[in-house]
ChimeraX commands (.cxc) that place a marker at each C-alpha (Angstrom):
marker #1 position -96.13,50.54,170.08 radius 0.5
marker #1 position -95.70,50.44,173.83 radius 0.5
marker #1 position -92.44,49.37,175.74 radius 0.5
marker #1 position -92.92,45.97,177.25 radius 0.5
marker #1 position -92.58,46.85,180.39 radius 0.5
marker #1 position -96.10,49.16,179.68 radius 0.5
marker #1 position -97.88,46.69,177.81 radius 0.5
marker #1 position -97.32,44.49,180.83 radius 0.5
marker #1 position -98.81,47.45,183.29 radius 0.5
marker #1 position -101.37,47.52,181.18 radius 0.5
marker #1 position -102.11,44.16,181.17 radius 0.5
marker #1 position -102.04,43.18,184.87 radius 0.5
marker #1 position -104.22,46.60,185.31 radius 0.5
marker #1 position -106.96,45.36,183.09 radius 0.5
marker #1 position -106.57,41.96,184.69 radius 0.5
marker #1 position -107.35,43.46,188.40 radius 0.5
marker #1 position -110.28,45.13,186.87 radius 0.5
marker #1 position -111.41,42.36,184.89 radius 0.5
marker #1 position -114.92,40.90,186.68 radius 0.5
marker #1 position -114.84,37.87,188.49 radius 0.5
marker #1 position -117.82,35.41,188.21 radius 0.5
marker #1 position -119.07,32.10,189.57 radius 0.5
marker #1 position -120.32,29.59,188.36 radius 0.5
marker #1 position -124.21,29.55,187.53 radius 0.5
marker #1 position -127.01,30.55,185.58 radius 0.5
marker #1 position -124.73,31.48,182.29 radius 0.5
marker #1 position -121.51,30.82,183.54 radius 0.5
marker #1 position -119.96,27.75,182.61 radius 0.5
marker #1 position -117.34,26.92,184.98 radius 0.5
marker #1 position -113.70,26.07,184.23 radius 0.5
marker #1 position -112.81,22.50,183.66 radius 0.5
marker #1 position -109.47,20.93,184.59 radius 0.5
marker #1 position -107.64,19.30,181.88 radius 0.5
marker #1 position -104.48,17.81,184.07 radius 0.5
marker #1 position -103.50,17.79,187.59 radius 0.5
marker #1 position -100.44,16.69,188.58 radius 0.5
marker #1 position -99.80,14.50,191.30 radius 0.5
marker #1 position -99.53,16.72,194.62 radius 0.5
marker #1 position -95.92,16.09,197.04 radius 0.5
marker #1 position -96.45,14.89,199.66 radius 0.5
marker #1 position -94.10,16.40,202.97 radius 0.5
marker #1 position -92.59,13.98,204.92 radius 0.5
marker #1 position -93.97,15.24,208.25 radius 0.5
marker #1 position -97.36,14.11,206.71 radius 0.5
marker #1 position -95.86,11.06,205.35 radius 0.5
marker #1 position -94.55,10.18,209.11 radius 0.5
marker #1 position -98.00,10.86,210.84 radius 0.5
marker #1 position -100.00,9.48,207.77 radius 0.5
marker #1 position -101.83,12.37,207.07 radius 0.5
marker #1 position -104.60,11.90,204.87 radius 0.5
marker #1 position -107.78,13.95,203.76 radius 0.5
marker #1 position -108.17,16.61,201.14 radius 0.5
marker #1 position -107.04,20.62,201.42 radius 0.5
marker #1 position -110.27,22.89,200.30 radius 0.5
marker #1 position -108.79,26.10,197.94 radius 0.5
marker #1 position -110.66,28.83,196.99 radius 0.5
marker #1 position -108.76,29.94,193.62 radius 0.5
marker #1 position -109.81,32.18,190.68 radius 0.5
marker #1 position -109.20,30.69,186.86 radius 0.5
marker #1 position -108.73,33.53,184.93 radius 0.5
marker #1 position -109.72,33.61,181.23 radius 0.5
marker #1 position -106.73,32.62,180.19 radius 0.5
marker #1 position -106.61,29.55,181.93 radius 0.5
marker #1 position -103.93,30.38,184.40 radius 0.5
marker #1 position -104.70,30.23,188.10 radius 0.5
marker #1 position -104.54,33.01,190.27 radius 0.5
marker #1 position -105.60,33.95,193.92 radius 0.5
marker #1 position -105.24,30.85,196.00 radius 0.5
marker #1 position -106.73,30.62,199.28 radius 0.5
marker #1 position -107.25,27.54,201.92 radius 0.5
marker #1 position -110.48,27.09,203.03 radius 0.5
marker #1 position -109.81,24.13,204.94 radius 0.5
marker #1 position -106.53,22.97,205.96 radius 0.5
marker #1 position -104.63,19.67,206.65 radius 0.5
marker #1 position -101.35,20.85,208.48 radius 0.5
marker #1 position -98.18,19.17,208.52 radius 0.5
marker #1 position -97.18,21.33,204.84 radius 0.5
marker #1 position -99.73,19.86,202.99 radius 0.5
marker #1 position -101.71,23.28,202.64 radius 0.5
marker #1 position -98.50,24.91,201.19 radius 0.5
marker #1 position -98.10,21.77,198.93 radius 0.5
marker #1 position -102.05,21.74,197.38 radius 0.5
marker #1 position -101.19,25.51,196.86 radius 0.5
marker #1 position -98.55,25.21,194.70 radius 0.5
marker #1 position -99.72,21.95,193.00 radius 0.5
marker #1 position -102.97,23.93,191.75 radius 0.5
marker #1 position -101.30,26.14,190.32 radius 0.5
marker #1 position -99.69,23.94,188.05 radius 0.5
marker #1 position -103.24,22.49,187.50 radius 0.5
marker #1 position -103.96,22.86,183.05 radius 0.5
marker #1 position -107.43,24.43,182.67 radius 0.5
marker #1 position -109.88,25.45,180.20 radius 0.5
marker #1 position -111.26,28.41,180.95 radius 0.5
marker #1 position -115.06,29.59,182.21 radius 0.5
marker #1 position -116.96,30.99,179.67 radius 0.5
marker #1 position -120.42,33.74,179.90 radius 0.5
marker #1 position -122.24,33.77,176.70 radius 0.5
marker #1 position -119.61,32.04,175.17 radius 0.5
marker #1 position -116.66,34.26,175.54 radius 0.5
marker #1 position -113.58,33.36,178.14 radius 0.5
marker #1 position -113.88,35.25,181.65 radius 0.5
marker #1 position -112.07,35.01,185.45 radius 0.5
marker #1 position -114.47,32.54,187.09 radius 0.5
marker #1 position -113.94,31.80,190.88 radius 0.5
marker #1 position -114.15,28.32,191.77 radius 0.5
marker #1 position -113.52,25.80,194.83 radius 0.5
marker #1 position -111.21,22.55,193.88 radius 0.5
marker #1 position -109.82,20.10,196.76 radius 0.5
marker #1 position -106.25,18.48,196.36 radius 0.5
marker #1 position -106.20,15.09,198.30 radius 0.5
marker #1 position -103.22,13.57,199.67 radius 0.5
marker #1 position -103.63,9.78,200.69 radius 0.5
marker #1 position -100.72,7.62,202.30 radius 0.5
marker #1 position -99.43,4.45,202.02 radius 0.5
marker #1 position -101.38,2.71,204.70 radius 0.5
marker #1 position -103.80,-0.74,205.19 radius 0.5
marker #1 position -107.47,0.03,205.75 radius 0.5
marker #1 position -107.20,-0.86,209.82 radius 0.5
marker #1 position -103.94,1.59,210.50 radius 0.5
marker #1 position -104.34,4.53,212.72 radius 0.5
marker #1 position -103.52,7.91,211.11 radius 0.5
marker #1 position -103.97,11.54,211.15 radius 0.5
marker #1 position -107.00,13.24,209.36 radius 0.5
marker #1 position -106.20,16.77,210.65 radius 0.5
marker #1 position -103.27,18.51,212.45 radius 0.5
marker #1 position -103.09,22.18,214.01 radius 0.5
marker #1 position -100.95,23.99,215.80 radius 0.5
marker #1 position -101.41,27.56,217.71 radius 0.5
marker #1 position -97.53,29.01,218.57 radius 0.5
marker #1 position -97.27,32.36,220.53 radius 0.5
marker #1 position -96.60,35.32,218.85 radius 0.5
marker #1 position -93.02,35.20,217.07 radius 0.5
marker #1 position -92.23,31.42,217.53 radius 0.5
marker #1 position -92.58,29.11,214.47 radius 0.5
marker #1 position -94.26,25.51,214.88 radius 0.5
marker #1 position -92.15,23.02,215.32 radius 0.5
marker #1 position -91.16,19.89,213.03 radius 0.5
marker #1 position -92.76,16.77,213.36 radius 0.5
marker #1 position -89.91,14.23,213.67 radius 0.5
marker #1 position -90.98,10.76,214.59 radius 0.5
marker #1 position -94.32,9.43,215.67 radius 0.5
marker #1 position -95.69,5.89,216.73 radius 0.5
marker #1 position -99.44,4.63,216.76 radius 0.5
marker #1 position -101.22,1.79,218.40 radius 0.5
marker #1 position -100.91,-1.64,216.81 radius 0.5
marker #1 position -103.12,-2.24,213.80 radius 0.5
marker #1 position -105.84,-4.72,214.76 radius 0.5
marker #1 position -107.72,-6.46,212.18 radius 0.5
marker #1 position -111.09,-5.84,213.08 radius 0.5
marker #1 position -113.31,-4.09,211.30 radius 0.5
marker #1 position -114.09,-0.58,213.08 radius 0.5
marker #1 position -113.87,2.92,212.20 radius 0.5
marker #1 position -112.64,4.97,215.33 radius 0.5
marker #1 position -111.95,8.73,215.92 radius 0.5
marker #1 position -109.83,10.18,218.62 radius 0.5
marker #1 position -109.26,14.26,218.91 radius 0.5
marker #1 position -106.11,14.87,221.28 radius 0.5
marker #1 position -105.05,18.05,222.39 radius 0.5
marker #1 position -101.36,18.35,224.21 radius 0.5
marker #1 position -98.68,21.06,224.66 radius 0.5
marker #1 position -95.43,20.35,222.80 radius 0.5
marker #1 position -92.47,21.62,224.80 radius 0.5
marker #1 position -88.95,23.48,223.50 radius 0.5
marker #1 position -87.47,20.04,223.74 radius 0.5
marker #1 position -90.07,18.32,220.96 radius 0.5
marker #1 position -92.01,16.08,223.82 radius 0.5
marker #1 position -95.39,16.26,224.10 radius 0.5
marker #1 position -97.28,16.93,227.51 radius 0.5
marker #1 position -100.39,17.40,229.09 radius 0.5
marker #1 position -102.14,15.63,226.67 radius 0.5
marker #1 position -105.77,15.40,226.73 radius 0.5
marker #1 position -108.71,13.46,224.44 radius 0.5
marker #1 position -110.78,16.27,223.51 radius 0.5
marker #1 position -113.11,14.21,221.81 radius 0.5
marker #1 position -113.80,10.73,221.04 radius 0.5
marker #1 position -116.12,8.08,219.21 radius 0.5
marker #1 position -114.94,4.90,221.40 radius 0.5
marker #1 position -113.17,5.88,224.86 radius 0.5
marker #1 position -111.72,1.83,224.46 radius 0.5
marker #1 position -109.32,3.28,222.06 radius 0.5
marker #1 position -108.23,6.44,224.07 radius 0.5
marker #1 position -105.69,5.35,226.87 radius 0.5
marker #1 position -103.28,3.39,224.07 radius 0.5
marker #1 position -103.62,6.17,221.63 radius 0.5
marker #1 position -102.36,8.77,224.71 radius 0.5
marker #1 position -99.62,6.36,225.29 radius 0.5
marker #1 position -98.55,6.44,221.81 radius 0.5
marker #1 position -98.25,9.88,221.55 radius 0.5
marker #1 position -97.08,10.45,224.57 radius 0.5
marker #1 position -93.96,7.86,224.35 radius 0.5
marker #1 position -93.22,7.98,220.78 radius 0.5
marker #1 position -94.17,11.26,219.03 radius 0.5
marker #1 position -91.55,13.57,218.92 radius 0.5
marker #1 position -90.72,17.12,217.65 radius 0.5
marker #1 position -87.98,19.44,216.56 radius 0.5
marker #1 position -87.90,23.21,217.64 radius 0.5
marker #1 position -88.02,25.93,214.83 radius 0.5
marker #1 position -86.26,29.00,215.24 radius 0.5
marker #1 position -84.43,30.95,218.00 radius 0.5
marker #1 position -87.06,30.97,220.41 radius 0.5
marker #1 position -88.15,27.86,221.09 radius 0.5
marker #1 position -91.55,27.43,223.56 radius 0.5
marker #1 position -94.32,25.76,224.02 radius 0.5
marker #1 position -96.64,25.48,221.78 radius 0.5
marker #1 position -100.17,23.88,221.87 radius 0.5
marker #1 position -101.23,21.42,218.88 radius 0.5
marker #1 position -104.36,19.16,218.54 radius 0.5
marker #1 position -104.67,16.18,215.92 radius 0.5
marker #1 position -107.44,13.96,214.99 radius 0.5
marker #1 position -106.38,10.43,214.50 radius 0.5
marker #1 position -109.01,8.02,212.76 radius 0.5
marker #1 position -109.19,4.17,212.23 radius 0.5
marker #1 position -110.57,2.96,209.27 radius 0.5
marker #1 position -111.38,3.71,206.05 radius 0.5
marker #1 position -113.60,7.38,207.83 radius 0.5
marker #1 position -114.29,9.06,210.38 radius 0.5
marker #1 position -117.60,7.70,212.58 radius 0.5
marker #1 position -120.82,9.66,211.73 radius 0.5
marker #1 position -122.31,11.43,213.55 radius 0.5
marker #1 position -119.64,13.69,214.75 radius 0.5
marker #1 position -118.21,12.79,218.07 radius 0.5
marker #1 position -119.47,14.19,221.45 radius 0.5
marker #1 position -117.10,16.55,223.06 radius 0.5
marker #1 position -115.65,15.38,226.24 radius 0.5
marker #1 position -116.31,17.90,229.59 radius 0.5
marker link #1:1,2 radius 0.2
marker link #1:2,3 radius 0.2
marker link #1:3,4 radius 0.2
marker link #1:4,5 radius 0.2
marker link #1:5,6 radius 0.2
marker link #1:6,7 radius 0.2
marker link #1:7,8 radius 0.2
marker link #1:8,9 radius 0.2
marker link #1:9,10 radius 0.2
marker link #1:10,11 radius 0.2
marker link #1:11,12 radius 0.2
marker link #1:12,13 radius 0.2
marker link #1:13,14 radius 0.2
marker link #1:14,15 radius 0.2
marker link #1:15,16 radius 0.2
marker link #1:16,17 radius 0.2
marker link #1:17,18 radius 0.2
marker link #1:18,19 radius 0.2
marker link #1:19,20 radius 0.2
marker link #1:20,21 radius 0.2
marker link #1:21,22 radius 0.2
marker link #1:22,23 radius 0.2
marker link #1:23,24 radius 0.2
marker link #1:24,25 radius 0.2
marker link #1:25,26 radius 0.2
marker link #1:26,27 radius 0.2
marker link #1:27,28 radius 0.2
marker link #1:28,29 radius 0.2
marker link #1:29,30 radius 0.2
marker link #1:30,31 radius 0.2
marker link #1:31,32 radius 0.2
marker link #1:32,33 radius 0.2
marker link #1:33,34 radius 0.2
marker link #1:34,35 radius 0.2
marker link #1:35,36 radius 0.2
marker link #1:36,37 radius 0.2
marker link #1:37,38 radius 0.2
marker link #1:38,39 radius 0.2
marker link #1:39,40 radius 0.2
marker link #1:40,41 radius 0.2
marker link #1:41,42 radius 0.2
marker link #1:42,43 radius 0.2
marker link #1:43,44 radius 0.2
marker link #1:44,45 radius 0.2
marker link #1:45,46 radius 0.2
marker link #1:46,47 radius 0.2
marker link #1:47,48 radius 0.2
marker link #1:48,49 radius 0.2
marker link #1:49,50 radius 0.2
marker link #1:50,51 radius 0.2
marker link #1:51,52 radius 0.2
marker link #1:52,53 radius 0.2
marker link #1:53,54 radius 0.2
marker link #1:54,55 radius 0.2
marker link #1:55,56 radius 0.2
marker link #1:56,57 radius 0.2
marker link #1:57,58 radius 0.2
marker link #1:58,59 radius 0.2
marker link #1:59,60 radius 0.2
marker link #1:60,61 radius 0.2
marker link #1:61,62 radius 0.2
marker link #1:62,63 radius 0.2
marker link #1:63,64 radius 0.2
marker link #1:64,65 radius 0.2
marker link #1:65,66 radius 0.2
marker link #1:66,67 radius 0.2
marker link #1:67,68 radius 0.2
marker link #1:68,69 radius 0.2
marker link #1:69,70 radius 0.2
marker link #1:70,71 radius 0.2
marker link #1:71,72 radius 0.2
marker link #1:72,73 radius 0.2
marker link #1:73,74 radius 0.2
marker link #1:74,75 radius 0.2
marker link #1:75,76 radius 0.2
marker link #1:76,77 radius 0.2
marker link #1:77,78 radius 0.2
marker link #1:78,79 radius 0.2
marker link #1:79,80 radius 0.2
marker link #1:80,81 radius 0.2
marker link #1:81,82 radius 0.2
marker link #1:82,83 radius 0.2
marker link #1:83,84 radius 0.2
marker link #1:84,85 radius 0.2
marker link #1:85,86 radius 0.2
marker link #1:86,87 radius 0.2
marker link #1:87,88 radius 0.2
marker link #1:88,89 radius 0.2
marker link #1:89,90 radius 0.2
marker link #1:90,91 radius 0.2
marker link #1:91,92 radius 0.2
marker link #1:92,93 radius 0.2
marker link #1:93,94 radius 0.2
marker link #1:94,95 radius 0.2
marker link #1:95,96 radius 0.2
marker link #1:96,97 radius 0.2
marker link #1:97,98 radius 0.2
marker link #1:98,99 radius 0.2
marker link #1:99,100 radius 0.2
marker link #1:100,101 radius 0.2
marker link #1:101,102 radius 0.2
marker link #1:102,103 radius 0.2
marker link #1:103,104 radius 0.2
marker link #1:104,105 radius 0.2
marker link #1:105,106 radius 0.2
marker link #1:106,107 radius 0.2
marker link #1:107,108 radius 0.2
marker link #1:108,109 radius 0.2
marker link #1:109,110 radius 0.2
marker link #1:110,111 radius 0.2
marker link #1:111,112 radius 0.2
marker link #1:112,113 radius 0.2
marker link #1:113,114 radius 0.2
marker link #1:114,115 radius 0.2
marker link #1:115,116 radius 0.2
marker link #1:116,117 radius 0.2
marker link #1:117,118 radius 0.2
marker link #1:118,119 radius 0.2
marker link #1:119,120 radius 0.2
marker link #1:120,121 radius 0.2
marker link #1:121,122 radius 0.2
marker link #1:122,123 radius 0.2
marker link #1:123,124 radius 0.2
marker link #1:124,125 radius 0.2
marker link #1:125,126 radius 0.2
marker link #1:126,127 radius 0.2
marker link #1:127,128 radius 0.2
marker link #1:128,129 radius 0.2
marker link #1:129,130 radius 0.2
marker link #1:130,131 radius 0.2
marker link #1:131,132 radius 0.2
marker link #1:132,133 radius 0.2
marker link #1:133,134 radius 0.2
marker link #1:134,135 radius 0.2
marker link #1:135,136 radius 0.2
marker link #1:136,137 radius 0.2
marker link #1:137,138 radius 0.2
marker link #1:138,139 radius 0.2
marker link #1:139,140 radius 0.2
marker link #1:140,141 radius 0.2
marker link #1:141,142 radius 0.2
marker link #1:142,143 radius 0.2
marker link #1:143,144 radius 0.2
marker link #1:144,145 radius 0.2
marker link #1:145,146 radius 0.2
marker link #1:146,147 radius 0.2
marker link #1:147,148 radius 0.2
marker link #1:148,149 radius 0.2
marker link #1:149,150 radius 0.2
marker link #1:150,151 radius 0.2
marker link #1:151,152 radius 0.2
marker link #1:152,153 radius 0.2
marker link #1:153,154 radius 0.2
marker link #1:154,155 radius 0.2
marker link #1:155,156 radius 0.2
marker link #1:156,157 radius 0.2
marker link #1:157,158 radius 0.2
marker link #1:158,159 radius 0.2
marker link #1:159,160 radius 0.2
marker link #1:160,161 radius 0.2
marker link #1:161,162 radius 0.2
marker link #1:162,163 radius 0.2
marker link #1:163,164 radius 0.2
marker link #1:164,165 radius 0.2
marker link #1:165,166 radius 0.2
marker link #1:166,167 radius 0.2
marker link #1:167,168 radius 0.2
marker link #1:168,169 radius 0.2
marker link #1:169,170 radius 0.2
marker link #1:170,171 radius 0.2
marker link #1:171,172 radius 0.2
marker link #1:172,173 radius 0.2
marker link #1:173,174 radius 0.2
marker link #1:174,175 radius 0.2
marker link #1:175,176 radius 0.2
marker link #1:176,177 radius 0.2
marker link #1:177,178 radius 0.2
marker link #1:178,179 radius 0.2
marker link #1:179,180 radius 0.2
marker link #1:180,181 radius 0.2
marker link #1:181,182 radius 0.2
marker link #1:182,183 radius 0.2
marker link #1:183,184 radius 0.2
marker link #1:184,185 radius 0.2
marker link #1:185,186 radius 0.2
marker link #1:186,187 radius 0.2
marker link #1:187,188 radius 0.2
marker link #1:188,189 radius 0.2
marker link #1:189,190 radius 0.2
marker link #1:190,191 radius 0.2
marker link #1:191,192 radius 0.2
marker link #1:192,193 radius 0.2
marker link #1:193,194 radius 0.2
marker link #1:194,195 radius 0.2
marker link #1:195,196 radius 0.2
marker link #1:196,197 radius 0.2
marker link #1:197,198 radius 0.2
marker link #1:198,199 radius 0.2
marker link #1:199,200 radius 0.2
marker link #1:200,201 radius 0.2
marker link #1:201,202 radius 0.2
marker link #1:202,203 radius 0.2
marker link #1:203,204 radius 0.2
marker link #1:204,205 radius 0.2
marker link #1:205,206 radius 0.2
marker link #1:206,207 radius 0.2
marker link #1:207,208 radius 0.2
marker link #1:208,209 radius 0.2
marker link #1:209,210 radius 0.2
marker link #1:210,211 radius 0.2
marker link #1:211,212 radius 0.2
marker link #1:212,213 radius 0.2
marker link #1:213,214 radius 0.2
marker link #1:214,215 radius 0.2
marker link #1:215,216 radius 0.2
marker link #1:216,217 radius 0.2
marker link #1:217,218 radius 0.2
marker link #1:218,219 radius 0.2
marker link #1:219,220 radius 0.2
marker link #1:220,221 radius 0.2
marker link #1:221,222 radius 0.2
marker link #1:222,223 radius 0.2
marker link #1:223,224 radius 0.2
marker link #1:224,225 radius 0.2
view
């Protein structure tokens, strides 16, 4: 009988050779049982991040989740949060003729916040930081007033957030409704604020996509020049 420690070699070795398939003619994909509820980071909380991280993940035949990747981020920790919620995601397994194999598959984990249908809020947040300086911490925010009229507005703003956590140079790079653009500037501008990460604090650009409504307005909006 092998040591543990071998079987378990010999295990994970016949697990990285094991095929991976996809779903399609004869492979039945793997269907989720449970998902927990995903945590939601209060960064994303305070700019009321909303939308759904894309993850590229393979279910392996015993059901257990393996190789998580985002496809499409949210920001603000929300990627890191959908990573390790999957994982605790229960799954039956894919099957090819029948039998239990690794099947790679895409699943999205939404987040949604506590918000009425009219508020302004964040659909998407990035961040670029020089080499060797972390992004900073989003620490308070404000957003226009919430008017009750039925419209669904998008607003793309780019800015520089300095080592003291203000925002400048802040730019819409695009927009569905330039009626909305000067007060959502102003809001940022005046009362979003950030804390420096790490022992080199610098400037680092960031761009967010704030939406009104229940969606963002289709078609996509023009970029502005």
């Amino acid at each position: 009988m092998p040591k543990p420690w071998l079987a378990f070699l010999i295990s994970a070795s016949a697990a990285a050779q094991s095929p991976v398939f996809r779903p399609g003619p004869g492979v039945v994909p793997p269907f989720v049982e449970s998902r927990p509820k995903p945590a939601y980071t209060d960064e994303a909380r305070l700019a009321k991040l909303e939308g759904g991280v894309l993850l590229s993940l393979v279910v392996g035949s015993s059901g257990l989740v393996r190789d998580v990747q985002v496809v499409r981020p949210l920001g603000l920790g929300l990627d890191e949060s959908a990573v390790e919620n999957v994982r605790s995601w229960q799954f039956k397994p894919g099957t090819k003729g029948g039998a239990p194999v690794d099947v790679e598959v895409n699943e999205e984990v939404f987040f949604r916040p506590e918000r009425t249908l009219w508020d302004w809020h964040v659909v998407r947040a990035v961040f670029n930081p020089p080499p060797g300086v972390m992004r900073p911490v989003l620490i308070k925010t404000k957003f226009p007033p919430t008017v009750d009229q039925e419209e669904n507005v998008s607003v793309t703003i780019a800015f520089d957030i300095g080592p003291q956590g203000l925002p400048a140079n802040l730019r819409v790079v695009r927009s569905s409704d330039k009626k909305w653009e000067d007060a959502l500037l102003a809001a940022v501008r005046d009362g979003w604020r950030f804390r420096a990460v790490g022992d080199q604090p610098a400037a680092v650009p960031a761009w967010f996509e704030f939406v009104r409504g229940s969606h963002s307005p289709i078609p996509a909006p023009a970029i502005h020049q």
